[in-house]
Structures are given as C-alpha cells and as structure tokens.
KEKE-362475 format. One record per residue: residue in one letter; x, y, z of N, C-alpha, C in turn. Coordinates in pm, whole numbers, plus 50000, padded with zeros to 5 digits. Layout:
<atoms>
aXYZXYZXYZ/...
</atoms>
This chain:
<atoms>
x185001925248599185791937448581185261945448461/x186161954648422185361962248286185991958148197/x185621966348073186241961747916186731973547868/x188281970947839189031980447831189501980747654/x189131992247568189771987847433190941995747394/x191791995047415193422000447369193642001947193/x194012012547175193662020346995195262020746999/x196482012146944197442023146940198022013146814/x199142020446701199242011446585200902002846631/x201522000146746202601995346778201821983346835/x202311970846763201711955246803201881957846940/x203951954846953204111953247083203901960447206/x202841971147185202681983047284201141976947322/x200741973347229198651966047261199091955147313/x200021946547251200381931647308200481936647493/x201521946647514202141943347641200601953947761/x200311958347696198631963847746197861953147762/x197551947547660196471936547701196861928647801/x198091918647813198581916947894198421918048042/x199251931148042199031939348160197411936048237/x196451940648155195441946248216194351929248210/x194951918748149193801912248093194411900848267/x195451904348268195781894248455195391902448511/x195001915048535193831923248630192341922548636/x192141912848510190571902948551189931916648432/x190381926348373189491935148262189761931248129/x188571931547994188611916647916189141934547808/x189731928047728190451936747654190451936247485/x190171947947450189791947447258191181954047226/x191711950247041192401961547060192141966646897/x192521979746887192601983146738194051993646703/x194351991146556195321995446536194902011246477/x193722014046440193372024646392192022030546411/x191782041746407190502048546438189182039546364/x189112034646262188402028146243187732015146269/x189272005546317188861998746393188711998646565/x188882008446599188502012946711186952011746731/x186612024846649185102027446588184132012646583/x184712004346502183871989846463184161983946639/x185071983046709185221977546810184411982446924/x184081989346899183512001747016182101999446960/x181731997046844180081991146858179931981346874/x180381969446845180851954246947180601953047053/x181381960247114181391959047223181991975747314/x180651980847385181121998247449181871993147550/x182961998447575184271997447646184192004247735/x184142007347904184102014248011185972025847976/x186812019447924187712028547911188492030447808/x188652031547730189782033747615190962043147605/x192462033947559193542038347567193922040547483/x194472053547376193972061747267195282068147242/x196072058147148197272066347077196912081147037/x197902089946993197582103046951198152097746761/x198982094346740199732093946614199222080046545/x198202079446498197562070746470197822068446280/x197452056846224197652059246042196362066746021/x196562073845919195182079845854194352090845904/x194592086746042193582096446104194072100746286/x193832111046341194682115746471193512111946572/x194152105146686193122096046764192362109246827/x193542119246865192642130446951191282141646853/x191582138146714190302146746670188832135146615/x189692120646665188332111546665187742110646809/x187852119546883187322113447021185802119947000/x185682126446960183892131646928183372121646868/x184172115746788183562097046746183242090146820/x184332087346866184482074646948183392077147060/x183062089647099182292092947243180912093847221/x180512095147023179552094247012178812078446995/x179792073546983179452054446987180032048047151/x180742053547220181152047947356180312056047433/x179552063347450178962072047523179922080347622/x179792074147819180612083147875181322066547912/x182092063447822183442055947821184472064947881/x185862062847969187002074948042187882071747903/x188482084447847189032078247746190292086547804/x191392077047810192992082847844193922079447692/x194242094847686195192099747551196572093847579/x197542086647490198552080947539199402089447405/x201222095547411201872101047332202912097247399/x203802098547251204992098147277205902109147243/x204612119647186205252135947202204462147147206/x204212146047313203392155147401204182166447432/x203172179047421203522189747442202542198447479/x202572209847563201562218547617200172218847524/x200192223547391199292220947304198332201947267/x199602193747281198622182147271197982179147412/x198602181347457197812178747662196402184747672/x196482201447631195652205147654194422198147512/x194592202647403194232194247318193312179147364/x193992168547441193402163147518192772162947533/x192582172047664191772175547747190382181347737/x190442191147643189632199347596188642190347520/x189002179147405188292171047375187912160347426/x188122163447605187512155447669187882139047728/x189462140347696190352129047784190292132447923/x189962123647949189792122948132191242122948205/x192492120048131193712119148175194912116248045/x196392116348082197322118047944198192109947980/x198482098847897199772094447970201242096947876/x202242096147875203392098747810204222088047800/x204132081747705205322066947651206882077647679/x207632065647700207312053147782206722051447904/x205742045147929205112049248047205512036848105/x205162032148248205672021248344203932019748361/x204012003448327202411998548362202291995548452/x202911997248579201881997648674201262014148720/x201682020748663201122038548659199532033748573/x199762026148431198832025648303197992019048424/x197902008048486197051999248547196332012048725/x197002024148751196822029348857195212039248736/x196102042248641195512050848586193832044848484/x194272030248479192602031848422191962031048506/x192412021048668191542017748755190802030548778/x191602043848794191032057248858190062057048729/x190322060248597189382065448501188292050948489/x188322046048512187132036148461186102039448624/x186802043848729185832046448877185632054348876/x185832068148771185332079348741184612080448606/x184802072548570183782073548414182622081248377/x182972088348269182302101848285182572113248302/x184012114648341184352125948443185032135048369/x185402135148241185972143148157186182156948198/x187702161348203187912174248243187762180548153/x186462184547999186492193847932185902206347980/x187042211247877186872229147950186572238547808/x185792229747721184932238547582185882241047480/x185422246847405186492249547242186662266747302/x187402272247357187742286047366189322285147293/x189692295247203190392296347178191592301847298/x192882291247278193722288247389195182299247367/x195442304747419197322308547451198002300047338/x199202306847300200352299247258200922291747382/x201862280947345202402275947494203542284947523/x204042288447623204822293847647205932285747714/x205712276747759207142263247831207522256547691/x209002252447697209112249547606210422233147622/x209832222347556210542213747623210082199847560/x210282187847496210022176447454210342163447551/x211142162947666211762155647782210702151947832/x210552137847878209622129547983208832143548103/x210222146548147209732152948258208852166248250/x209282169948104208432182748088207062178748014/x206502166847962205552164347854204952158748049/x205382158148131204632157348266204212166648322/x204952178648316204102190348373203502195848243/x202852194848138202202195147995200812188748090/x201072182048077199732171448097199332175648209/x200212177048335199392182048470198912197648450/x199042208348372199092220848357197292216148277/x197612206048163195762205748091195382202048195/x195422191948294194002189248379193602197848478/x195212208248508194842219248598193612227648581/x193792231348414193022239148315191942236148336/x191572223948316190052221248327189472217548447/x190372225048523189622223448739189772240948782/x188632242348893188842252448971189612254649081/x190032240249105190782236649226192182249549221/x192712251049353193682258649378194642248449329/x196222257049294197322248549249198362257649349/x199442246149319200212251749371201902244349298/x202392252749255203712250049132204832253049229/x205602246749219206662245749262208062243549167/x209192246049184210172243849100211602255749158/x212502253649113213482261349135213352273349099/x213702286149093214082299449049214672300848967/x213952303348803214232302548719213962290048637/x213082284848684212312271348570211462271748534/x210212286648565209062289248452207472289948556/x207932287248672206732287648777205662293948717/x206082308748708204982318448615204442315248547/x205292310548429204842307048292204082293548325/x204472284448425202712271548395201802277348475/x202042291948555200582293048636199612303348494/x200612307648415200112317648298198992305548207/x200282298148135199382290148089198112281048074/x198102279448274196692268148325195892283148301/x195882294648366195072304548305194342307148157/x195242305648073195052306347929194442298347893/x194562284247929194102274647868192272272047974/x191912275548087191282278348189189612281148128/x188762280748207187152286448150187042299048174/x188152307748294188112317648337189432326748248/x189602321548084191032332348085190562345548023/x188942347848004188872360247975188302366448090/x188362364748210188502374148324190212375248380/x190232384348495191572386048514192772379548548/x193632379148519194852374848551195682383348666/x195812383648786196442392848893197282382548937/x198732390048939199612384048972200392397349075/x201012392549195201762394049298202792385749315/x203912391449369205482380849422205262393049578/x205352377049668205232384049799206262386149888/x206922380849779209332383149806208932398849808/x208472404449721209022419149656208142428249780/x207082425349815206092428249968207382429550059/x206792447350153207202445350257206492433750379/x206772427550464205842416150554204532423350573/x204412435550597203582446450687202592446950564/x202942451250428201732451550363201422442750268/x201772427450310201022417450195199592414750272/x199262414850385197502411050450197042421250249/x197212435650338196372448350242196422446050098/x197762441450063198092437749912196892427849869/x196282419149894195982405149926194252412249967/x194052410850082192802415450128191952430750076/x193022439550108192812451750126191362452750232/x191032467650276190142470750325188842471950275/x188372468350100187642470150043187272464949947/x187352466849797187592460449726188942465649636/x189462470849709191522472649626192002460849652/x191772452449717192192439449748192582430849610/x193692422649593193472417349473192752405949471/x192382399749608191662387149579190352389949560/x189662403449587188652406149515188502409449379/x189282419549353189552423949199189902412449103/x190502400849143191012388249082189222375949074/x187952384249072186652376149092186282377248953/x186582361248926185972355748808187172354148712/x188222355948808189402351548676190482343148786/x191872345048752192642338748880193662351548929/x194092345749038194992352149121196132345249145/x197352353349078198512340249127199752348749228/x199922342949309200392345349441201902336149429/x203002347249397204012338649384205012341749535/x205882333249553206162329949651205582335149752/x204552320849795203762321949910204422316650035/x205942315450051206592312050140206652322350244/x206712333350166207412348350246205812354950312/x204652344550307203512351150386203072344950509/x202992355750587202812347950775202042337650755/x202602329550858200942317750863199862326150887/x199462337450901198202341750977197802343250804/x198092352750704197852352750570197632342350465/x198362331850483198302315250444197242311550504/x196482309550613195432304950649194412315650617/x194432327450611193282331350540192912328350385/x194072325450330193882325850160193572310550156/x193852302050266193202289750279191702288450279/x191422295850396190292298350422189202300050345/x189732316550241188832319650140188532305750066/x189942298050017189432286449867188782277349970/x189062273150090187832260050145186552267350135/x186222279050153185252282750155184172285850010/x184932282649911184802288849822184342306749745/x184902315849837184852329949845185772330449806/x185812343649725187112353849659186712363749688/x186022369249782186252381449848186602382349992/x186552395250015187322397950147185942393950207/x186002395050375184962392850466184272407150480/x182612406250450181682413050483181462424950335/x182042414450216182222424550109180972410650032/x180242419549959178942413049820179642401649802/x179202388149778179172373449743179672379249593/x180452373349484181282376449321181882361749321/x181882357949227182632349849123184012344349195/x183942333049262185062333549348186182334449215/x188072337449281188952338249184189962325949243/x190362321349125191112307849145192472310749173/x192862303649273193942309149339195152301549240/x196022307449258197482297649179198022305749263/x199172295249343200442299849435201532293149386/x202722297749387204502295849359204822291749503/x205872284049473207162283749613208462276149530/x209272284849617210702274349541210762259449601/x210312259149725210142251049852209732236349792/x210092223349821209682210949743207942209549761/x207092205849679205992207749673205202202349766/x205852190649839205812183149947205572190850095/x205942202350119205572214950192204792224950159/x203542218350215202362226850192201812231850268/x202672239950336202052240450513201152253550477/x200562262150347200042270950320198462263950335/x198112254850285196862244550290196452233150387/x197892234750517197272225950607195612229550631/x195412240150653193562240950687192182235250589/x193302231450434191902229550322191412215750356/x190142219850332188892206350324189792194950223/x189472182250264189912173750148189332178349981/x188312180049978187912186749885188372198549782/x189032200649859189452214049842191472214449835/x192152203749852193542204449854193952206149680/x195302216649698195542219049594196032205949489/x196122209749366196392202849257198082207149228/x198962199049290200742203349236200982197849134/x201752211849130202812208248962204212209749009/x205632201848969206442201849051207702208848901/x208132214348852209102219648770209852213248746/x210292207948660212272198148711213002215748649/x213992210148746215122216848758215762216548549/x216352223948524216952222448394218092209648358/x219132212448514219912199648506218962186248480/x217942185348524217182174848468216592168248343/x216242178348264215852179148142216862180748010/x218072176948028218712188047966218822181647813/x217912173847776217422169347609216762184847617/x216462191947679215402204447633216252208847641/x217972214447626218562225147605218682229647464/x218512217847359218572227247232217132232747158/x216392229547248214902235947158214882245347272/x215322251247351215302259247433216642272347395/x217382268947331218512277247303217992280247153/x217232275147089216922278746905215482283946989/x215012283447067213662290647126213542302547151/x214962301547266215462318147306216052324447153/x216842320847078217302328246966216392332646861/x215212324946841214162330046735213732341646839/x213342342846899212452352747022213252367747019/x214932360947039215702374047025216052379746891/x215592373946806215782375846668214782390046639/x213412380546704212402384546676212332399346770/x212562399446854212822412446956213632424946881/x215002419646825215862425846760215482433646614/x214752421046531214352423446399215822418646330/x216732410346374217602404246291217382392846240/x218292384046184218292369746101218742366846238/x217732347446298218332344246358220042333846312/x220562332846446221872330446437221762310846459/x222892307546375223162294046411223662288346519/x223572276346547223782274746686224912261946623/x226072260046711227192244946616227062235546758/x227022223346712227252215346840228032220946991/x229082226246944229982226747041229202235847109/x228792245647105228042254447179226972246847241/x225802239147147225092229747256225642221947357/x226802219447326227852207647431228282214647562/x228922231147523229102234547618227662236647716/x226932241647690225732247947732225112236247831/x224592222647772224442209847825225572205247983/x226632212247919227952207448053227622215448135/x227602230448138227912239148219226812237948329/x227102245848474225832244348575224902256248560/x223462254848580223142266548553222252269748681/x222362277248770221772278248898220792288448896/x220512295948787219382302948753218772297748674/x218842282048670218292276748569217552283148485/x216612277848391216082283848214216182302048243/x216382305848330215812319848280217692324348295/x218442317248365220472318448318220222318348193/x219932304548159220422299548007219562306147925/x218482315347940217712320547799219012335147784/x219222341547933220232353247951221592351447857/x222122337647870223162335447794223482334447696/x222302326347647221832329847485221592342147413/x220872348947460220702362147447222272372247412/x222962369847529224632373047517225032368247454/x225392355647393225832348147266225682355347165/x224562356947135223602362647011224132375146976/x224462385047063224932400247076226582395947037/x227322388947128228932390147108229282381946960/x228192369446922228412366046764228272375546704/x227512383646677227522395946556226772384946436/x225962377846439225402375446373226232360446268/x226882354146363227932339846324227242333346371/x227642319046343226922307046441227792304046603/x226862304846656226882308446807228182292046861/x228812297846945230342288346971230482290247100/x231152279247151231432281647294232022288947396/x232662301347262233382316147328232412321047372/x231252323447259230632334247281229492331547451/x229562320147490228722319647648229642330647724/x229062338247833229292344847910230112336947988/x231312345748072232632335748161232042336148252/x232142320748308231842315548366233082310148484/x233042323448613233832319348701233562312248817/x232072305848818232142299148941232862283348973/x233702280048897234822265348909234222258348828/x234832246948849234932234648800234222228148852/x233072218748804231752208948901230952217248959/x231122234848922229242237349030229822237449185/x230812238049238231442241549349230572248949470/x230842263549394229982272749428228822274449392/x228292271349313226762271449286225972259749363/x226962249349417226432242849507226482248049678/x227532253749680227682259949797226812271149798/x226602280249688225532289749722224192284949758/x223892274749695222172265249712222272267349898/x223422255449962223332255050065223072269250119/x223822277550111223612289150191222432295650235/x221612295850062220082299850005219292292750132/x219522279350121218842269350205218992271750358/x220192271850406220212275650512219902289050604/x219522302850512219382312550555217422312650572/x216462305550478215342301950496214972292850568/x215982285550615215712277150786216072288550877/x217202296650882217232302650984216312314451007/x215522320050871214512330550838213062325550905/x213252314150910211432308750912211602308651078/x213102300951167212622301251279212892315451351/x213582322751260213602338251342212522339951327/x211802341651253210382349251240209482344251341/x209602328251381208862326551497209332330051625/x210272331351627211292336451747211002350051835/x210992360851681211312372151702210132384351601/x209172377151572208622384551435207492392051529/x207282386151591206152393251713206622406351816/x208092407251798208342418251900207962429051802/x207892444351909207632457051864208642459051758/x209432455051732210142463351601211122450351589/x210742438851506211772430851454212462433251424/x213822426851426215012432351340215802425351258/x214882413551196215722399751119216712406351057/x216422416150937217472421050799218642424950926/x218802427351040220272434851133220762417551182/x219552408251215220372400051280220852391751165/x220682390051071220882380550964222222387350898/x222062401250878223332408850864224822403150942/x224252404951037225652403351156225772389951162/x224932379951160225202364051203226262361051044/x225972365150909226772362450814228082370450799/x227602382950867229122386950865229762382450918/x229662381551024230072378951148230682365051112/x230462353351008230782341251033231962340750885/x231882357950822232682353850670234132361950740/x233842369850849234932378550868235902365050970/x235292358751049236082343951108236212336750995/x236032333850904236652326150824237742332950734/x237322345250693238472351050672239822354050762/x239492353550873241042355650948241722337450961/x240732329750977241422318150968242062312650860/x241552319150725242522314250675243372320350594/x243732336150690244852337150652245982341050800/x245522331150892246272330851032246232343051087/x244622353551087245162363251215245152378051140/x245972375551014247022384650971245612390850898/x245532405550950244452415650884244282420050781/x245552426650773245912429250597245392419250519/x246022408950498245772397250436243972391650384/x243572394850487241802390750522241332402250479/x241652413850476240832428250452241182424650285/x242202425050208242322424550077241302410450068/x241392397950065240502386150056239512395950069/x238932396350142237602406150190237042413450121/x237932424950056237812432049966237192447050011/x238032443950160237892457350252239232462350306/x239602476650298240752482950365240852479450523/x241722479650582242272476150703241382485250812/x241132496650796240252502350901239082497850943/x238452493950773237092489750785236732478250835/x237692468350821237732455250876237692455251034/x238682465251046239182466351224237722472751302/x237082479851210235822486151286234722475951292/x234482467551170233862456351189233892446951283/x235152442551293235632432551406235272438951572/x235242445151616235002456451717233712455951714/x232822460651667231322461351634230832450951654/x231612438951610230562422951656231472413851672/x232422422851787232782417551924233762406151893/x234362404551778235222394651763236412397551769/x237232387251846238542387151900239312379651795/x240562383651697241602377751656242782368551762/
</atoms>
C-alpha cells in the first residue's frame, strides 16, 4: 500500500488516523508540527499527507511549498476545523488536492486518501491571482462544505451546477468560484431564465451572432440561473456546447470556450439539463443547505448583514441582545438568508440606532410552526409538477396558454374551497375571498362552478 504521513498537533486525532488507515494495509508517520513533518517527509516521501491548518509555530497551509519541495508530487489533503471560503480556497491555490472539515467521519478520510493517493499529483492549483472577498458567510459543518466544494470548483473548468433553495446565495457561490477561477479577469455574464419570456431565452443564450451571451461570455464564465425554466431543446444545446468544449454559437470563429455555471432550486439530484454530457464532461454540484439547517450561522450572519447596513447607511453599527438572536434562530424563514438579511435590515431602521430586540423583527403573520410557509412550499412544488407536464402537454400548440390554464385550475380550486367552508353561503366566501359578491358570482359562472 502507500505511506501516508498525517501533520496534525491533537494526539488523539493522529492516534485515531493512524489507526484508521494503518488496518487499510498503508504504513503511517505522524508529526505534530511543520517541522517534524519536514524531518519526516525526508525519511521517508509519503504518497499522501494529512495536513492540519492550525498548527504550533507555524500554519500547515503556508508550509505546503515546503513540504512539496521535499515530498515532491505527494496528494496533500488540508484538514480544519474552521474553514471558511478564504481557507478552502487558500488550500487549494497552494495546491491541496482536496479539504476535509473536522469532525470528519473516517470512513469519508479513508474514501478520500484512497482517491488522492490514485491521483497523486493532481493538485487543483489555480496560481497566486489575487482572489474576491468571500461573499457567503457562515462557520457550520454544512457551510465550511460548500467552502471547500466552491475552491475545487475554482480550480476546474468543468461546468457546475448549484443548487439550493431561493434565497440561500446560489449567485453568490457561482460569483465566488468565478473570483476565485483562472478566468476571473474575463467576463462574468449572468442571466435568470425565470425573468425570460420562453420565446426569447434560445436568442438570449445563442443569439444569431455574436449578441449571444454564450459567446460574449468567451474566456470568462456564464452563469445561467434557473436553468429549470429552459426547454429541453435549449438544455441540450448548452449541453452540447460544454461536451463539446465550444462557447460559441454554431458556424461562428473557434474563442476561448466560457465556463458554464447553472442555478436550480430543484434537488441537485435532477440533472436532467446534462443528461447528454460525456462522462468527462458531467457537472461538478454544489448543494446550498437551506438556513433552517445551518442555523449556528444566524449570528455571524445577522452582525454580517448589520455591519454592511451600517456601512450602506454611514451609521454606527447597532447591537444585537440574545433575545433577538433567539427569536431570529426560532422563527421560519422561507426566503431563507436573503428574508433574514431583509429583516435585519428592518430591525436596524425601527431600532433607531438601540440594540436590536425581538420587537424590532418584522410581524410575522404566517402562524405558529411554519404552517403556511409549509403549505406554501407544497403549493410552489406542486405548481412546477403541474408546469413541467403542461409544457409537455401543451407547449407545442400554436399559441399555448399555461399562464390562463394555471390561472383557472387555482382559482378555480380556492373559490371551492372557499364556499365549502363557509356552507354555500356567498357573502360569507366573497368577504374570506376578499371579493364583493358580484365579482365572485361572475367568477363562479366563468369556470362553470355550481354551489
């Protein structure tokens, strides 16, 4: 097997490594510090090394030009226990082949050297260019995971594809793999193909020439946010282009292909945009957690948003008291981070410059437990099942008419629930409704429903 030397200054963290890896038949060194790393590593060159960041004396990630000049092309994987967009990429850049994040589960550590010791060599560095500030902001397991997948994005051409809820920062990690990227001083073109009528995302996208943005986007990236709302016929071309490796339209001069980055709210697990890519060629996902997930990141995220609005304003920022983090942590937030930066923001304005309290959050009438914010999800959900098979249904006739039938199928199902439950009685359902009695009666008539 190979020889693996593990650098980290926690006994019981090398103890339970060696361990691990030394009943997998790989013979194992260990050191508590860069120096003895260094002496260990001319001993004996190690096919992989596992490389605390917070080391005594000295920071493991600005000895890896050491260590690489005595290990040669040893895979060296960066291990933290506080990782953040800057140390990931950091990483990377100095040439960690991969990142892991304590506490980590060893059988991931044991998935992960096998890959780096069968790639040895393979270092995703992407040069000393001066990088972006980070713009995600978050210390939680789950976010020091999309940290780390965002650096190795950085240092690939491969297409990505980010996924996450509405309102958890999609943008902001396709911004950042840009920034941090070999390509971030060419362009950045960004499109949302929600905001596209259907009819002109091909032209948006292709164009007839070079107005196209996937041409204009040659030699930098192109990020294509919700790529849900584009026909399969458009999804398989933008497939097409990255298997092919082209970023231009067809029958336009050979340029600098542009690296695609696509959004979907959709679980990342639905990739029916890349069924056509070469193995070679399948995207690299990043998956968002939801905020309810993370929610250790609500207070560096609420003192994040308040320096920012401070800074926007030109005021002193404002204090923040537990109780306000408490509420904030309880409450549901279904616009996840980009609700809660809004709310903060409102806090900030109705304090007048106090420490921010659990009055000052915006009222919050959707119930008790997320009721409705769970019932709205479903709805969300259910109207993009019924959107995807209308469109196959009906998207091909001379003049579709989803926005009329989608109209009437919801009205049509709030105005029956409104008479049921208030037995019949019109009046009653038109006020619920929050429609006068005529208008209701013309409605009901119009789509044919019988009281």
């Amino acid at each position: 097997m190979s020889r693996v030397l593990v650098v980290d200054d926690e006994p019981a963290i090398g103890w339970s490594l060696k361990e691990m890896l030394s009943d997998e038949g790989h013979d194992v060194d260990l050191a508590a510090n860069v120096g003895e790393a260094l002496a260990a590593t001319t001993r004996h060159a190690p096919d992989a090394i596992l490389l605390d960041v917070r080391l005594p004396g000295r920071d493991g990630i600005e000895a890896i030009p050491d260590l690489r000049a005595v290990a040669g092309d040893a895979a060296i994987v960066v291990m933290t226990a506080f990782g953040d967009l800057d140390t990931a990429v950091r990483a990377v850049r100095a040439g960690a082949c991969d990142y892991l994040v304590k506490p980590f589960d060893l059988e991931h550590v044991s998935a992960v050297v096998a890959r780096a010791v069968a790639e040895r060599g393979g270092g995703a560095s992407v040069g000393a260019a001066d990088a972006a500030p980070p713009t995600l902001v978050g210390s939680s397991p789950a976010m020091q995971e999309v940290f780390r997948a965002i650096a190795v994005a950085a240092g690939s051409d491969l297409p990505v594809l980010v996924s996450g809820p509405a309102g958890s920062g999609r943008e902001l990690a396709a911004r950042a793999i840009h920034a941090h990227s070999r390509r971030h001083d060419g362009p950045l073109l960004v499109t949302s193909l929600s905001a596209l009528a259907p009819g002109t995302i091909a032209t948006e996208l292709f164009g007839g020439d070079s107005t196209g943005l996937v041409a204009r986007a040659a030699g930098g990236t192109l990020l294509v946010k919700d790529i849900e709302a584009a026909t399969s016929e458009v999804q398989e071309r933008l497939a097409g282009l990255v298997d092919s490796g082209h970023g231009t339209a067809p029958g336009q001069e050979a340029a600098p292909p542009a690296r695609l980055i696509v959004t979907t709210s959709r679980p990342a697990t639905a990739t029916g945009p890349w069924h056509g890519l070469a193995p070679t060629r399948q995207p690299l996902t990043i998956a968002l957690p939801p905020l309810a997930a993370r929610l250790e990141d609500v207070e560096s995220l609420v003192r994040t948003f308040l320096a920012r609005h401070a800074a926007t304003t030109r005021t002193r920022p404002t204090g923040v008291s537990p109780e306000f983090l408490a509420a904030a942590r309880a409450r549901a937030w279904p616009g996840d981070v980009r609700e809660l930066r809004a709310a903060v923001e409102h806090a900030a304005v109705v304090a007048r410059g106090s420490t921010l309290r659990p009055e000052h959050l915006p009222s919050d009438d959707r119930g008790a437990g997320g009721t409705v914010d769970a019932a709205t999800r479903q709805v969300g959900a259910a109207i993009r099942e019924w959107a995807a098979a209308a469109r196959a249904a009906f998207g091909r006739l001379p003049e579709p008419d989803l926005h009329d039938r989608t109209v009437r199928l919801v009205e049509a199902t709030l105005l029956r629930e409104a008479l049921a439950h208030t037995g019949g009685n019109r009046t009653a359902a038109a006020r619920l409704l929050g429609l006068d009695r005529a208008t209701l009666r013309t409605k009901l008539r119009q789509l044919g429903i019988d009281d």
